[in-house]
N, C-alpha and C positions, 0 to 999 in steps of 0.2 A: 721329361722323365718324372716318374714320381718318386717320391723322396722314400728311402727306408723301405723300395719294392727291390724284392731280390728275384724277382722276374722279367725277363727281357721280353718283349711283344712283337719288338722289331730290329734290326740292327743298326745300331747307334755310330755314330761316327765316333772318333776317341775328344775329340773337341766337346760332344755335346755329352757324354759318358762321365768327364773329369771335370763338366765346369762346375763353378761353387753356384750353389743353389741360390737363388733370391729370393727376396719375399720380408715378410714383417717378421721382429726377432722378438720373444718376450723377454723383455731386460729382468724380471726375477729371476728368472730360472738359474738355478746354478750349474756348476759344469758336470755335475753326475746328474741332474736332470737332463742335461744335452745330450748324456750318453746314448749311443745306439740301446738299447734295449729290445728282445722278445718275450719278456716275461714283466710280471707289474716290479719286481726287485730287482730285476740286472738284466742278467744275459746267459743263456743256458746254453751250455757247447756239449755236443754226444761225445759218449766216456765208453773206452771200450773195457768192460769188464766181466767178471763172471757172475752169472743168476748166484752160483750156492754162495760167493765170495760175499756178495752185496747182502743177502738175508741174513748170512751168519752175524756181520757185521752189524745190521741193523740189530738182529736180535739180542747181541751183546751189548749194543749201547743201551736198546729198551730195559734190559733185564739190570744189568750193570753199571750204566752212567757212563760209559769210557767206549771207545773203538779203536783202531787202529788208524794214525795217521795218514792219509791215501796219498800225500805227496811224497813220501819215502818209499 
């Protein structure tokens, strides 16, 4: 299997699905460089929201420095 493909090709038994990957490890790397990643900064998850909600909000923080906190 290849590492970090989230495409199946074939079907896998659960043995060869869940084994731990081999191979060479770079001992620099730190543990947020080891992180899964899809983007060059992290990891981007779809958000479901609304078009007018998201421009309002953007154009308040461009115009005004502040937005609303989207975890509350």
């Amino acid at each position: 299997l290849v590492k970090n493909n989230e495409e199946l090709t074939h079907n896998p038994k659960y043995e060869e699905l869940f084994a731990p990957s081999y191979g060479p490890e770079n001992p620099f790397q730190t543990q947020q460089m080891k992180a899964n990643r899809n983007i060059l900064s992290g990891y981007v998850e779809k958000a479901h929201i609304s078009e007018f909600q998201f421009e309002n909000q953007r154009r308040t923080f461009t115009s005004y420095g502040y937005a609303v906190d989207p975890s509350t």
